[in-house]
C-alpha positions in Angstrom: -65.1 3.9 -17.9 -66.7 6.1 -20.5 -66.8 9.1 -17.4 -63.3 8.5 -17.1 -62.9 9.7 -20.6 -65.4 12.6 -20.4 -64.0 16.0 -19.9 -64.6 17.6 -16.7 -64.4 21.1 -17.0 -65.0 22.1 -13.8 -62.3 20.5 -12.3 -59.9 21.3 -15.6 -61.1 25.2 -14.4 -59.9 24.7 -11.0 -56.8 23.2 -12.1 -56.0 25.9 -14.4 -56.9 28.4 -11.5 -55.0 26.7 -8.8 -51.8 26.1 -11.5 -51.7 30.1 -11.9 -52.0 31.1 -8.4 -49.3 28.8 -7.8 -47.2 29.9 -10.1 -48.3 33.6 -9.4 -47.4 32.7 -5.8 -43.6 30.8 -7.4 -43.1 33.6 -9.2 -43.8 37.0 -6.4 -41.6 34.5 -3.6 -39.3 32.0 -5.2 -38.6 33.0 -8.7 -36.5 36.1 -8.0 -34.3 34.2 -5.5 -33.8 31.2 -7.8 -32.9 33.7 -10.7 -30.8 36.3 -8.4 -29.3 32.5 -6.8 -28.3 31.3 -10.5 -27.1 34.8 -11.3 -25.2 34.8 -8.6 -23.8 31.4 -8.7 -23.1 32.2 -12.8 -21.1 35.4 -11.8 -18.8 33.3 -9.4 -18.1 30.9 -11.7 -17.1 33.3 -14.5 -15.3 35.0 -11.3 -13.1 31.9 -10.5 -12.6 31.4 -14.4 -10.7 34.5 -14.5 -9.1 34.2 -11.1 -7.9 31.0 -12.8 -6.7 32.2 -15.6 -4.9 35.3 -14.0 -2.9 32.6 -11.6 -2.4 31.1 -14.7 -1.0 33.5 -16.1 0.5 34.8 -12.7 2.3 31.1 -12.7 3.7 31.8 -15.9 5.1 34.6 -15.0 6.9 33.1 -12.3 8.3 30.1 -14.0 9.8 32.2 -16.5 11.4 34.8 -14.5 12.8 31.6 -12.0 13.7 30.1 -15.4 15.7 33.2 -16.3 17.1 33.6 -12.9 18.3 30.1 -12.6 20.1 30.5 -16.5 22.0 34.1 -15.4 22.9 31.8 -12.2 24.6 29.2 -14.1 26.4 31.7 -16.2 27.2 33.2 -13.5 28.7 30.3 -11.7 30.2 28.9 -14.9 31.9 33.3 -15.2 33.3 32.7 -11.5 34.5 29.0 -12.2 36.4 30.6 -15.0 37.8 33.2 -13.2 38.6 30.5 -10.1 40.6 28.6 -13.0 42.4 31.7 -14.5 42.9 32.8 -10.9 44.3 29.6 -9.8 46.7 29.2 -13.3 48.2 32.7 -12.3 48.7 31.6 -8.5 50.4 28.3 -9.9 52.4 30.4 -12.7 53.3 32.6 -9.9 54.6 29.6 -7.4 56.8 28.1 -10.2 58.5 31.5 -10.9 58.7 32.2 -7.2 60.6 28.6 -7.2 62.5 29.1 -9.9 63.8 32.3 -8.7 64.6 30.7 -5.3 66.5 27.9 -7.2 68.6 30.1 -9.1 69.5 32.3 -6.2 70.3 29.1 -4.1 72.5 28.0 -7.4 74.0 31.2 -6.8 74.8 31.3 -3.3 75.7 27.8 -3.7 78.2 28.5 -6.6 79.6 31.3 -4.9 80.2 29.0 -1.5 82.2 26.9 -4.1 84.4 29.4 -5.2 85.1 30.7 -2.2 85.9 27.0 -0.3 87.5 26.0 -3.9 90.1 29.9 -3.4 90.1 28.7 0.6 91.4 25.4 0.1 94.2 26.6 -2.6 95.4 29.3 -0.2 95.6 26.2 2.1 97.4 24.2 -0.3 99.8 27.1 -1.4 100.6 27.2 2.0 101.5 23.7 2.7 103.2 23.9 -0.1 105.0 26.3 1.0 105.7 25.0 4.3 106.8 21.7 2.6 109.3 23.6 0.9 110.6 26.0 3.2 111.2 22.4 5.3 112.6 21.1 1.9 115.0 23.7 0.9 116.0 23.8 5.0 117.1 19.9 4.7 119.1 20.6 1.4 120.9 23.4 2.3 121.3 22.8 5.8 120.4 25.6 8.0 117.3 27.8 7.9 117.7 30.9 5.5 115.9 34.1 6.9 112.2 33.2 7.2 111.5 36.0 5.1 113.6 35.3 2.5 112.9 31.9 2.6 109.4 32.5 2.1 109.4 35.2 -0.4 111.7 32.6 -2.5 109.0 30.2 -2.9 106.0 32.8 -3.5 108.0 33.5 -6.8 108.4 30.2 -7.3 104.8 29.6 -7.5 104.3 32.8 -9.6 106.7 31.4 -12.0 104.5 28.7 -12.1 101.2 30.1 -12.6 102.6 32.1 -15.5 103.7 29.2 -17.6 
């Protein structure tokens, strides 16, 4: 047991020896590689970091402006509901004038058709009247006076009339 605690330095020599030529041989093949490797993976990283960041940002960007656009589309649609409204008081405005008119003119027409059946039925009745009359003063007196006469008698009759 006491060798086992012994230095050797023989083998402690060849150890050293064989330690640097390996890492003499790790560090002319392998080293580079695994540093230009971690370099390389470290730049990508820091690569997609800021590709991140700009889409990110890019994202952003986008929301806002759809943000925006969707706020001038509401005040745009609430502008052309507006103007529907306003549009559709002035057509309804204009539909109860339009209706009014044609109620009037229909009173109108419809007062003048009065008149004139109201002046056509006493021209009727001044006639008959007259008629009645003429056959009236025919039965009193007994024979038929000239037509004309007869006629023009009871016209001044009915003047008479409308003057008091």
């Amino acid at each position: 047991m006491e060798a086992l605690l012994r230095p050797d330095y023989g083998l402690a020599f060849w150890t050293v020896i064989n330690f640097l030529v390996l890492a003499f041989i790790l560090a002319k093949l392998a080293w580079k590689p695994v540093i230009a490797a971690l370099d390389a993976r470290e730049k990508q990283i820091a690569a997609d970091i800021a590709g991140a960041k700009a889409a990110n940002e890019e994202a952003q960007k986008m929301r806002d402006d759809i943000k925006t656009r969707l706020e001038e589309a509401a005040q745009e649609a609430l502008l052309k509901m507006k103007q529907a409204a306003a549009l559709g008081e002035r057509e309804k405005q204009k539909i109860i004038d339009e209706a009014k008119a044609q109620a009037a003119s229909a009173l109108a027409a419809a007062r003048l058709q009065i008149q004139a059946d109201t002046a056509k039925a006493a021209e009727e009745l001044k006639k008959d009247f007259v008629d009645t009359a003429m056959l009236a003063v025919k039965k009193v007196v007994g024979r038929e006076a000239g037509a004309l006469a007869n006629k023009k008698l009871v016209e001044d009759f009915l003047e008479d009339i409308k003057i008091k």
